[in-house]
One Martini backbone bead per residue (centre of mass of N, CA, C, O) as a GRO file, in nm:
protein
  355
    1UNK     BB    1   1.914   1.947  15.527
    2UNK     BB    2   2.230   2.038  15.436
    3UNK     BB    3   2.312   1.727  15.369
    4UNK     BB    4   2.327   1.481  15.004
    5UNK     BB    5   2.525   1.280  14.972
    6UNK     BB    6   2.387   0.989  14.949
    7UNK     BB    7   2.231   1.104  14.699
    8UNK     BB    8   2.514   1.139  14.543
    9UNK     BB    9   2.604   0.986  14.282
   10UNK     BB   10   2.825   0.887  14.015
   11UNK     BB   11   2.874   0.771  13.658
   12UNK     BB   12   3.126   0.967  13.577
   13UNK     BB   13   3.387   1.094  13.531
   14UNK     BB   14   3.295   1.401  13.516
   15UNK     BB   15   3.154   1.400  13.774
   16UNK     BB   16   3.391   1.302  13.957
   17UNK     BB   17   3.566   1.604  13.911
   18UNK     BB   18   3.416   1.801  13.980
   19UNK     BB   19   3.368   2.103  14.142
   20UNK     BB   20   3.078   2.067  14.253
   21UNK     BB   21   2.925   1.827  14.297
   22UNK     BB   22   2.707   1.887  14.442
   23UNK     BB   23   2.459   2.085  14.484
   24UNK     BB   24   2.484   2.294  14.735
   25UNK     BB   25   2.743   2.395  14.635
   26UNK     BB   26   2.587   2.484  14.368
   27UNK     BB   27   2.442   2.697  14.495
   28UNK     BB   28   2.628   2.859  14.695
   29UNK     BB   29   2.794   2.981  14.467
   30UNK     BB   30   2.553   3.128  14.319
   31UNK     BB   31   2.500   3.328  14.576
   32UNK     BB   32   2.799   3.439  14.597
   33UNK     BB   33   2.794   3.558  14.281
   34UNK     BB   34   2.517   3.705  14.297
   35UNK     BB   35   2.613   3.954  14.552
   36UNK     BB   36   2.894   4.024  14.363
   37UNK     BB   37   2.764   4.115  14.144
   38UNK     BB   38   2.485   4.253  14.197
   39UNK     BB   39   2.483   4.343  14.507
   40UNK     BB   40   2.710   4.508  14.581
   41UNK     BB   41   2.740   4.740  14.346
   42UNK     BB   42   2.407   4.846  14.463
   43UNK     BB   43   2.492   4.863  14.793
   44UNK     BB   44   2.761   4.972  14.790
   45UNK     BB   45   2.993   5.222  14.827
   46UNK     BB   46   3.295   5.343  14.795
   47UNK     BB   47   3.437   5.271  15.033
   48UNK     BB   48   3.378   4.944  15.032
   49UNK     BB   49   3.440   4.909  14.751
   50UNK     BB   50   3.760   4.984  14.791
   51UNK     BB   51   3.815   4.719  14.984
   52UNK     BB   52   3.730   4.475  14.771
   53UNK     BB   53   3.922   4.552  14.584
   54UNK     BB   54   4.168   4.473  14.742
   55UNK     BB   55   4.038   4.190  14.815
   56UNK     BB   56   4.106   4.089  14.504
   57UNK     BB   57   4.371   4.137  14.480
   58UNK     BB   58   4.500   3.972  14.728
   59UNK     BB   59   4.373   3.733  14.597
   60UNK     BB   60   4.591   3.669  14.392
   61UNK     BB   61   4.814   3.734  14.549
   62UNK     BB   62   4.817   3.449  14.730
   63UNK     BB   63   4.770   3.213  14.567
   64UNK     BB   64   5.043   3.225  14.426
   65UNK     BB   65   5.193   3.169  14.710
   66UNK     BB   66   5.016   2.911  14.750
   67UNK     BB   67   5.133   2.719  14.517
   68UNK     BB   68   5.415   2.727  14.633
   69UNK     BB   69   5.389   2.699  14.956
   70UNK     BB   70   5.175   2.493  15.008
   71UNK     BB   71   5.185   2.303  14.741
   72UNK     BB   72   5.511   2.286  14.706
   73UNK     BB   73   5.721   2.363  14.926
   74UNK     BB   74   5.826   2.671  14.858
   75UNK     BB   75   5.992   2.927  14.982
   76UNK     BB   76   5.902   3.255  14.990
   77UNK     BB   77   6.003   3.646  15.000
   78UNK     BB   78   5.950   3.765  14.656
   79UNK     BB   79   5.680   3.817  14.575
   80UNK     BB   80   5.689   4.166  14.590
   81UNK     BB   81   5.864   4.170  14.311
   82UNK     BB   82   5.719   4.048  14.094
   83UNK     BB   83   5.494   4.243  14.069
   84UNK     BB   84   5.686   4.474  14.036
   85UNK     BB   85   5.708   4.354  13.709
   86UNK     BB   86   5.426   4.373  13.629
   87UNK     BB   87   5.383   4.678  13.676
   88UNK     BB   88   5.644   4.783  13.505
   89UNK     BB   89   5.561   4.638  13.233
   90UNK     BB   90   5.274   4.780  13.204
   91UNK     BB   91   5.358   5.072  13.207
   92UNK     BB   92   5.516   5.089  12.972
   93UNK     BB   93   5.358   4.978  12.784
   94UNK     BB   94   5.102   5.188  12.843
   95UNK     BB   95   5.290   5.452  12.801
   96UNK     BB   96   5.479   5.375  12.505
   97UNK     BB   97   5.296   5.200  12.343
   98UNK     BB   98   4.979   5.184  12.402
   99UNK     BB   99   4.882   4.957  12.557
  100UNK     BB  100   4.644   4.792  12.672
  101UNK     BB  101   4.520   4.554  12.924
  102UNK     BB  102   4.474   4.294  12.775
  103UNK     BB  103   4.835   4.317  12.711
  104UNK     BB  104   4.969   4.433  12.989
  105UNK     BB  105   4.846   4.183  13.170
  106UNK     BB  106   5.000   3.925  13.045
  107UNK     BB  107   5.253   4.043  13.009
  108UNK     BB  108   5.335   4.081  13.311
  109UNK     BB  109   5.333   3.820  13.388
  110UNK     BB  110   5.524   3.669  13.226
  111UNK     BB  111   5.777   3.849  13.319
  112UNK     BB  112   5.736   3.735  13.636
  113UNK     BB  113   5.778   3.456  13.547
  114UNK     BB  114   6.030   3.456  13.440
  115UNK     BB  115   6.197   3.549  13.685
  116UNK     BB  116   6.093   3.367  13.877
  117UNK     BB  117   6.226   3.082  13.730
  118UNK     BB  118   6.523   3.230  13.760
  119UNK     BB  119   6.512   3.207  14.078
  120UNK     BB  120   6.443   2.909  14.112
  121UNK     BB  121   6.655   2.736  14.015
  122UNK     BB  122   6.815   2.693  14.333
  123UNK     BB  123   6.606   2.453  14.397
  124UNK     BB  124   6.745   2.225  14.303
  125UNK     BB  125   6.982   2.246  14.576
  126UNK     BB  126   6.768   2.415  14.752
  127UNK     BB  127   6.601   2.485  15.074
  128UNK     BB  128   6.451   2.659  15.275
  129UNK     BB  129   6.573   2.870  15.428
  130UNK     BB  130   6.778   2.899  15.167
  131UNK     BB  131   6.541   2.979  14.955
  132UNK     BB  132   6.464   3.224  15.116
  133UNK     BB  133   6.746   3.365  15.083
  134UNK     BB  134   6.704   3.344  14.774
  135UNK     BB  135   6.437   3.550  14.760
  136UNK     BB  136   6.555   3.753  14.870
  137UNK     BB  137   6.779   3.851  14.675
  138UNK     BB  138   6.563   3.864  14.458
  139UNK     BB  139   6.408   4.134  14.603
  140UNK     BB  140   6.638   4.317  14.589
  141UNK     BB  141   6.775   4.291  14.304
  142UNK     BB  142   6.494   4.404  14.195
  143UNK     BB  143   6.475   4.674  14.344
  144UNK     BB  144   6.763   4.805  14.264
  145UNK     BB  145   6.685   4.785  13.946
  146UNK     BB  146   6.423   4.974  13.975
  147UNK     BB  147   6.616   5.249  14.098
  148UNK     BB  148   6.837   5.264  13.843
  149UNK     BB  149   6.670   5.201  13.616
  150UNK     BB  150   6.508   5.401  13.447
  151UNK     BB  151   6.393   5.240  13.179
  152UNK     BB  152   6.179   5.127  13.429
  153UNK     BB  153   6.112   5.349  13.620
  154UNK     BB  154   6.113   5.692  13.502
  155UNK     BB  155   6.335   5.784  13.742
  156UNK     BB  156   6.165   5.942  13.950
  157UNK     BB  157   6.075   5.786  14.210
  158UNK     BB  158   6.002   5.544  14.073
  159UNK     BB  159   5.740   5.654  13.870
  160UNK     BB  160   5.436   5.545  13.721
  161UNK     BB  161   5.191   5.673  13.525
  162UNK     BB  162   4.849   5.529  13.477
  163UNK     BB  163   4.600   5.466  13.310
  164UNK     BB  164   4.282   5.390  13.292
  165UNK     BB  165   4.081   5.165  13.200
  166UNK     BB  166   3.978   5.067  12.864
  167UNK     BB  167   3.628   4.983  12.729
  168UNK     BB  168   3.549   5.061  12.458
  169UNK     BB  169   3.678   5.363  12.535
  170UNK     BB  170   3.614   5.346  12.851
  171UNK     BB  171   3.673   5.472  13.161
  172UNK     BB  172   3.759   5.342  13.408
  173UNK     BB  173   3.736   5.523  13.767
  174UNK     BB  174   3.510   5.396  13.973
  175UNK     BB  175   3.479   5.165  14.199
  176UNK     BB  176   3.241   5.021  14.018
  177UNK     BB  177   3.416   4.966  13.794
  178UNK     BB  178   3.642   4.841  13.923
  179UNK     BB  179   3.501   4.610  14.055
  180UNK     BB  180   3.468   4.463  13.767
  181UNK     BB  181   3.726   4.447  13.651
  182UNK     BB  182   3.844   4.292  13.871
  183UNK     BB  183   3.608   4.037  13.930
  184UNK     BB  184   3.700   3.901  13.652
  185UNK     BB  185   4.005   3.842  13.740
  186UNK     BB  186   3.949   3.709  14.014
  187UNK     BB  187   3.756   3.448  13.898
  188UNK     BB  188   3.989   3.351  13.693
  189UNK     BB  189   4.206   3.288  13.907
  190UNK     BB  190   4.052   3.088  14.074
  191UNK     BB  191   3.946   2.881  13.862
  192UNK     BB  192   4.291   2.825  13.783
  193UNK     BB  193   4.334   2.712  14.075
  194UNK     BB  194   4.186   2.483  14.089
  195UNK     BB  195   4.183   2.318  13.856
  196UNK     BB  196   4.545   2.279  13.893
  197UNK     BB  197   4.542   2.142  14.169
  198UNK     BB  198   4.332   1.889  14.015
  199UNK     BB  199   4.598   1.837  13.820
  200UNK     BB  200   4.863   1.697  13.729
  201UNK     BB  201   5.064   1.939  13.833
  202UNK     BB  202   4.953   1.944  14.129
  203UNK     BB  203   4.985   1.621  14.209
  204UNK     BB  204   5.305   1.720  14.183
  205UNK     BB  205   5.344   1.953  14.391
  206UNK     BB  206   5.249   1.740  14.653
  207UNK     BB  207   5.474   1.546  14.612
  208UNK     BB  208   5.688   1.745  14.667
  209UNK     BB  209   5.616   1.856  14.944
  210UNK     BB  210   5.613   1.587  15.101
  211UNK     BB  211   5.807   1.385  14.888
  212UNK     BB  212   6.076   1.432  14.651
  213UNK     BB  213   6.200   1.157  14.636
  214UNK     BB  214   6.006   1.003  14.546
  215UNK     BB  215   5.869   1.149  14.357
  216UNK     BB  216   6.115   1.118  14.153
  217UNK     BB  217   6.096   0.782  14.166
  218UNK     BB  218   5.822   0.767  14.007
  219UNK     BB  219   5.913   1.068  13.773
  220UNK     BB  220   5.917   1.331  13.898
  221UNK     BB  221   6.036   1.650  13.761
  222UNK     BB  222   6.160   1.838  14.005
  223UNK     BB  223   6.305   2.081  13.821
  224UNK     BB  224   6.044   2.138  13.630
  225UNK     BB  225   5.817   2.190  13.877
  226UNK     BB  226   5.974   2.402  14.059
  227UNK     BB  227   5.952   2.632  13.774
  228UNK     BB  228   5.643   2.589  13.781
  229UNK     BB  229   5.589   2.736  14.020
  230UNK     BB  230   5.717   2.963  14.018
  231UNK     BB  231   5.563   3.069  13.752
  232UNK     BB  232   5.330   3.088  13.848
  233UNK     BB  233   5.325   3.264  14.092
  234UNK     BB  234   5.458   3.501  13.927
  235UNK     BB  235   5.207   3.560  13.761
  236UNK     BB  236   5.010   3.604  13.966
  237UNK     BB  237   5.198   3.851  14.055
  238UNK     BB  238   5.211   4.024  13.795
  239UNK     BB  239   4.917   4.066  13.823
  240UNK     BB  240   4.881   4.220  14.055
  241UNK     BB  241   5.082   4.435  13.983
  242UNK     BB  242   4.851   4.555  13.752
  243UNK     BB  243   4.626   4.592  13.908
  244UNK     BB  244   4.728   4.788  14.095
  245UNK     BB  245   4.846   4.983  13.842
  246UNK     BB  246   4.523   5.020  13.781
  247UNK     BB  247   4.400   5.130  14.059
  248UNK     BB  248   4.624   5.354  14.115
  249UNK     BB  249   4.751   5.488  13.850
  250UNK     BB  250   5.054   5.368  13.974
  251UNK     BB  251   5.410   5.298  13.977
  252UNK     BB  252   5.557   5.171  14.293
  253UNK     BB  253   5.795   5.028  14.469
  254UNK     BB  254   5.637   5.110  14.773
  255UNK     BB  255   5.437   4.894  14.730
  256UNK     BB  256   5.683   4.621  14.686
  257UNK     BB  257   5.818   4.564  14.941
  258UNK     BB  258   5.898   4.323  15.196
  259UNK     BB  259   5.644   4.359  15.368
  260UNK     BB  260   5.484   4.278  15.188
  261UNK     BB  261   5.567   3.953  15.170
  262UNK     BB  262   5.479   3.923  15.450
  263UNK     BB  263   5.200   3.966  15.416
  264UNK     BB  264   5.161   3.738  15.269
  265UNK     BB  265   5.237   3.526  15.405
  266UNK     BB  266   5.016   3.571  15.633
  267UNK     BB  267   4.766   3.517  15.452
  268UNK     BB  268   4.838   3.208  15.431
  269UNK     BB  269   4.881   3.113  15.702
  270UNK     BB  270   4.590   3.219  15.838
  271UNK     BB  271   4.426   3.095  15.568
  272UNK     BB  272   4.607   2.822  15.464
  273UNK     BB  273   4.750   2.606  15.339
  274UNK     BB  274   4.710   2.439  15.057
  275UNK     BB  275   4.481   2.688  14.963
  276UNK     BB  276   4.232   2.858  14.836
  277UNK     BB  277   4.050   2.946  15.046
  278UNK     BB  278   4.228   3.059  15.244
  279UNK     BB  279   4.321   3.248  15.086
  280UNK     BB  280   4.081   3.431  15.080
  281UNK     BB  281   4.062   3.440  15.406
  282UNK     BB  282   4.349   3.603  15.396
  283UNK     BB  283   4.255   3.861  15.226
  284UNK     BB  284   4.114   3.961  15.420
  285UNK     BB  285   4.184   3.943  15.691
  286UNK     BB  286   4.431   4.136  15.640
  287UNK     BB  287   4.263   4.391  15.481
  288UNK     BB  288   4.078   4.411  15.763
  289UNK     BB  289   4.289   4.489  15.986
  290UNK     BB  290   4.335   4.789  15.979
  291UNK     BB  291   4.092   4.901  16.003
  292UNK     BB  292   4.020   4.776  16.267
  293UNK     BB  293   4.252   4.925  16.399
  294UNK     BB  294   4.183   5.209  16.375
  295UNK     BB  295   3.875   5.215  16.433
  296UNK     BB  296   3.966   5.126  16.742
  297UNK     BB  297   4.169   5.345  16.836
  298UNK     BB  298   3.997   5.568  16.770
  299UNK     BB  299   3.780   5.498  17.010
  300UNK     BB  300   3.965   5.376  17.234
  301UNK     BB  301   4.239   5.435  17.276
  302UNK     BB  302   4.201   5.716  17.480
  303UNK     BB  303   4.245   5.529  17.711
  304UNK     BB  304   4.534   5.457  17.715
  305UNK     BB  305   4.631   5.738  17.493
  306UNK     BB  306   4.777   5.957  17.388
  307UNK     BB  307   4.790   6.124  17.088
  308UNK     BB  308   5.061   6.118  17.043
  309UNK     BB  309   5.104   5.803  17.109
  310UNK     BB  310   4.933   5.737  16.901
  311UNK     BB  311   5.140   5.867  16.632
  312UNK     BB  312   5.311   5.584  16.709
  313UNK     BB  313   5.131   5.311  16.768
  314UNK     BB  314   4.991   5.260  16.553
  315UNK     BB  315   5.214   5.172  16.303
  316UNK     BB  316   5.307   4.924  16.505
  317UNK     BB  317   5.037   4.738  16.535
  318UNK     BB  318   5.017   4.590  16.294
  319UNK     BB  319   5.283   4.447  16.281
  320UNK     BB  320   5.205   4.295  16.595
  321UNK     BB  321   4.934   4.158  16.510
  322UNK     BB  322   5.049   3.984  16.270
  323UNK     BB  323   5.297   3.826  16.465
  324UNK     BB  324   5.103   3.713  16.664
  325UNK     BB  325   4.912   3.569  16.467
  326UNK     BB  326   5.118   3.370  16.343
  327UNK     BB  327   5.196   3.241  16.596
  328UNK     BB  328   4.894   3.160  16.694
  329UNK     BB  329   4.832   2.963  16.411
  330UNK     BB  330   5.071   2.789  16.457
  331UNK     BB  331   5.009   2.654  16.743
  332UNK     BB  332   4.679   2.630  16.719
  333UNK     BB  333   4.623   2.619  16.367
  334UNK     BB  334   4.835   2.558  16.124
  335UNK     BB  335   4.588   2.554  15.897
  336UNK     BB  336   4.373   2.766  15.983
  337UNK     BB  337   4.077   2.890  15.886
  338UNK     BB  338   4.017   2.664  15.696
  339UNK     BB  339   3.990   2.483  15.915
  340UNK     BB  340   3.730   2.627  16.078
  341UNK     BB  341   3.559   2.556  15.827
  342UNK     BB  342   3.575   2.225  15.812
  343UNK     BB  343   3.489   2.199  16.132
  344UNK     BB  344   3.186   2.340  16.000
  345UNK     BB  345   3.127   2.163  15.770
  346UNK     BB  346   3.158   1.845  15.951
  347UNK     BB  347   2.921   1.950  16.145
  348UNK     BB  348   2.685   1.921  15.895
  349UNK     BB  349   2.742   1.639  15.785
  350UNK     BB  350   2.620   1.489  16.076
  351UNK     BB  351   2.375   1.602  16.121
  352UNK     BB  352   2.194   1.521  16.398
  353UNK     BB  353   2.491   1.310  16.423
  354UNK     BB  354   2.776   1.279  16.634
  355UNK     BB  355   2.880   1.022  16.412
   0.00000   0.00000   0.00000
């Protein structure tokens, strides 16, 4: 048998709080834990590492704009804005003042935190569309003076030059060191997510979401809880523009532009909203499809398009394949891949029988 839920009693409240109360769940867990700790990094290249690198940065940024839209039902498009403040924030603070990583990362977040909650003020009297246009706003904003302003940018072409993580005076350089430095913070993302949206902060957020005028006639804080989500969002976002910015060497606003923004929205979109699981679903789906796309473009492409026209439809083929898929995951399964997973996780709940 799959499943021995009838068999699992909880006796206190803290087995009930449980995060994996299942044994099964926690045995799964720790089989996908020691695969990716000890068997990935053993097993695979340097290419395939990474990939996976790649999909750990963006599982950190889609979780926090997933507490955002998903759990709070607040539109962002400018989450791709905060990233670079947490990326140009820790830029300088590790070539100015030669801060490590351990505090350049945590402050890059704190200042993507202040700058999101300033940006969400206005959450306080408008909301959907309007909300949504006031993070482009703020997306606009924060680009023009990160390219004007020397003093945060660094002067030509707003790029700067970022030294690798270094652990006990050791450069972490190779992908599989990286791949351990990320997934240390990836680990500590997800399972701070998990737990937030499971605890009082969580449960208000989600009432806000459902219904904020109820909510606030229970007692809470509405424009309290949705500064507190643009802040945690945007710290999500702040800590991802820093491993960005030490995964690639350099902080450069090019990483960050509106596009970025749409990318984060579409793994949400596709991985589930209101969902941490999802958020995974959506950083992988999204940072595997540039690959697949061009991987199959390379096979098959010459059966369609001569080469010139390869080297024009490439590159907006995957605009075109992003928008197409967040239409279909809208119209036929608007909960996303997380959705696809819950209808095959209880249909193994209930095996062998259909009822």
């Amino acid at each position: 048998m799959f499943h021995r839920e009838s068999g699992v009693f909880k006796t206190s409240y803290r087995g009930d709080m449980a995060l994996y109360p299942l044994p099964i769940a926690k045995w799964t867990v720790g089989i996908i834990a020691a695969i990716f700790i000890v068997v990935a990094p053993l097993a695979l290249d340097d290419y395939y590492l990474s990939i996976l690198n790649l999909i750990m940065i963006a599982c950190v940024g889609a979780i926090g704009l997933n507490i955002l839209v998903g759990y709070t039902g607040q539109i962002s498009i400018g989450h791709a804005a905060f990233m670079s403040v947490g990326a140009y924030t820790a830029a300088n603070l590790a070539t100015k003042l030669g801060w490590d990583f351990w505090l350049t990362l945590p402050a890059g977040g704190l200042m993507a935190a202040a700058i999101g909650a300033l940006v969400g003020v206005p959450s306080l009297r408008i909301k959907g569309l309007y909300l949504a246009i006031a993070t482009l706003a703020g997306q606009l904003i924060i680009e023009w003076t990160i390219n004007h302003v020397p003093a945060i940018s660094g002067g030509t072409q707003a790029s700067i030059e970022v030294p690798k993580p270094a652990l006990f005076g050791y450069e972490l350089k190779s992908q599989g060191e990286l791949y351990g430095f990320l997934l240390f913070f990836t680990i500590i993302a997800i399972v701070g997510a998990l737990n937030l949206v499971r605890s009082r902060i969580g449960r208000a957020f989600v009432a806000i979401r459902d219904q904020d005028i109820a909510a606030e006639i229970i007692g809470i804080s509405i424009f309290r809880y949705k500064l507190l989500a643009f802040a945690i969002s945007s710290f999500y976002a702040g800590v991802t523009g820093v491993l960005y910015t030490y995964y690639l060497g350099i902080a450069n606003y090019e990483q960050f532009q509106l596009v970025t923004s749409i990318d984060y929205l579409a793994m949400i979109i596709i991985g589930g909203l209101g969902s941490i699981l999802g958020s995974i679903f959506g950083a992988v789906f999204i940072t595997l499809l540039p690959t697949f796309l061009r991987n199959f473009m390379e096979s098959f492409g010459g059966l369609f398009f001569t080469d010139a026209e390869l080297a024009t439809v490439v590159p907006y083929l995957r605009l075109t394949v992003f928008g197409l898929l967040i239409i279909f995951f809208l119209v036929v399964e608007p909960e996303g891949l997380n959705r696809l997973w819950r209808n095959i996780r209880n249909y193994f709940r209930v095996w062998p029988f259909s009822y």
